[in-house]
C-alpha distance (Angstrom), angle and dihedral (degrees) to the residues before:
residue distance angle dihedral
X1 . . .
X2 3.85 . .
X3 4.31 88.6 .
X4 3.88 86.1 53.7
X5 4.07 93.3 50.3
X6 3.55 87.5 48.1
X7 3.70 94.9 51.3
X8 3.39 94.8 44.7
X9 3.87 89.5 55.9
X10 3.46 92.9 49.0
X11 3.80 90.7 50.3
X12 3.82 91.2 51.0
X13 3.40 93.0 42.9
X14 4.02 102.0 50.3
X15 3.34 101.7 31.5
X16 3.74 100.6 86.9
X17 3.96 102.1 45.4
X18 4.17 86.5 100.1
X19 3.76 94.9 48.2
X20 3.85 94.3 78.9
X21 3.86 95.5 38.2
X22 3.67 81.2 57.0
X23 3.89 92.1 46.7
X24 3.75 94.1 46.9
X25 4.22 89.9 51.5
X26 3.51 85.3 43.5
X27 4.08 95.3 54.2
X28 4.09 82.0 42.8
X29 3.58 95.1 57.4
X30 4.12 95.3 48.3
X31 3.54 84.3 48.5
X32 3.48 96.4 60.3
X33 4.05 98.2 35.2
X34 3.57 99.5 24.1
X35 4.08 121.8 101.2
X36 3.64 115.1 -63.1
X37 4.19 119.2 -131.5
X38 3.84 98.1 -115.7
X39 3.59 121.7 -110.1
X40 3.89 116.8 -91.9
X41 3.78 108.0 -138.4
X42 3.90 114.1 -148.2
X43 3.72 118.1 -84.1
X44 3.65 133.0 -110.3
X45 3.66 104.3 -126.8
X46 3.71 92.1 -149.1
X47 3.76 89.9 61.0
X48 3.52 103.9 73.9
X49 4.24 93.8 46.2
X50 3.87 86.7 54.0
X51 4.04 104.4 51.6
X52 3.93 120.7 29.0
X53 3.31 121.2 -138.6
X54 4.23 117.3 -101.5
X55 4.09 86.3 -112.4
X56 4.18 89.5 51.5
X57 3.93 86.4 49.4
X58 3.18 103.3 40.7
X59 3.83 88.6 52.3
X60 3.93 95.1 47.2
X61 4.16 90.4 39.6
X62 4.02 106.8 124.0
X63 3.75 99.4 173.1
X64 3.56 134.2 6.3
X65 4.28 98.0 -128.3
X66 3.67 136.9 10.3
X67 3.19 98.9 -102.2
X68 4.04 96.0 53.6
X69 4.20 86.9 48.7
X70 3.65 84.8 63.1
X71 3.88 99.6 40.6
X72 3.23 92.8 63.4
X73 3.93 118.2 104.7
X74 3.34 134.7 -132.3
X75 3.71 119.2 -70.9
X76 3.54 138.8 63.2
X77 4.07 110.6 -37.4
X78 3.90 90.9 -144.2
X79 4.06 93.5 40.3
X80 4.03 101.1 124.8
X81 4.20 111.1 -112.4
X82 3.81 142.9 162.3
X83 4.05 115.6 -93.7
X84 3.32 131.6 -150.2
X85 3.64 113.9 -148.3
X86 3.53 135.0 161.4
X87 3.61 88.2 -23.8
X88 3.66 98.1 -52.9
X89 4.03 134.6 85.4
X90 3.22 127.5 -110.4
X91 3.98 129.6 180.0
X92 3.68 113.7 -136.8
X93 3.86 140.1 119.9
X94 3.79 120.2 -56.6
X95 3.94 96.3 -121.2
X96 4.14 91.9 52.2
X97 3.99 94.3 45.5
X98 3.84 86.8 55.2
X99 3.71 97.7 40.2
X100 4.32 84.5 53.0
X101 3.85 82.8 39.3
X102 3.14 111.9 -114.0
X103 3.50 139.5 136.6
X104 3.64 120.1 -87.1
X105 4.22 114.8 -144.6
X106 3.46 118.5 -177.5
């Protein structure tokens, strides 16, 4: 009994020594064929003044159209007010409940 617990332990305990050589050739060999990053060409410096990125817009956006820009009425566009929509109220900034026209109170 005691020569089959010791086999079994050294069964259990050898067995998986090749599993990570085989994982580390593995990870070498999808290194070598796997997809490549693609190659970042230098950029033009006057790029990034003349477009903002959508996070930068996004962040500076007042209205979503022209026409809501000027609908808006005078006040501060982030000023807290009741708004009417679709027959309901809402509470939300002055500049958003125009721009998903609505109709500011307040």
């Amino acid at each position: 009994m005691a020569r089959l617990l010791c086999l079994l332990a050294a069964c259990l305990l050898l067995s998986g020594c090749f599993v990570f050589d085989e994982i580390d050739a593995g990870m070498e060999m999808m290194e070598k064929t796997g997809p490549q990053p693609p190659k970042q060409e230098a950029p033009d410096p006057g790029a990034d003044a003349k477009k903002p990125s959508g996070q930068e817009w996004w962040s500076n956006a007042k209205s979503l159209s022209a026409e809501d820009a000027e609908a808006v009425p005078p006040g501060d566009p982030k000023q807290l007010v009741t708004c009417r929509i679709g027959g309901g109220s809402r509470f939300m900034r002055r500049g958003d409940c125009v721009s998903q026209g609505g109709k500011p109170k307040g």
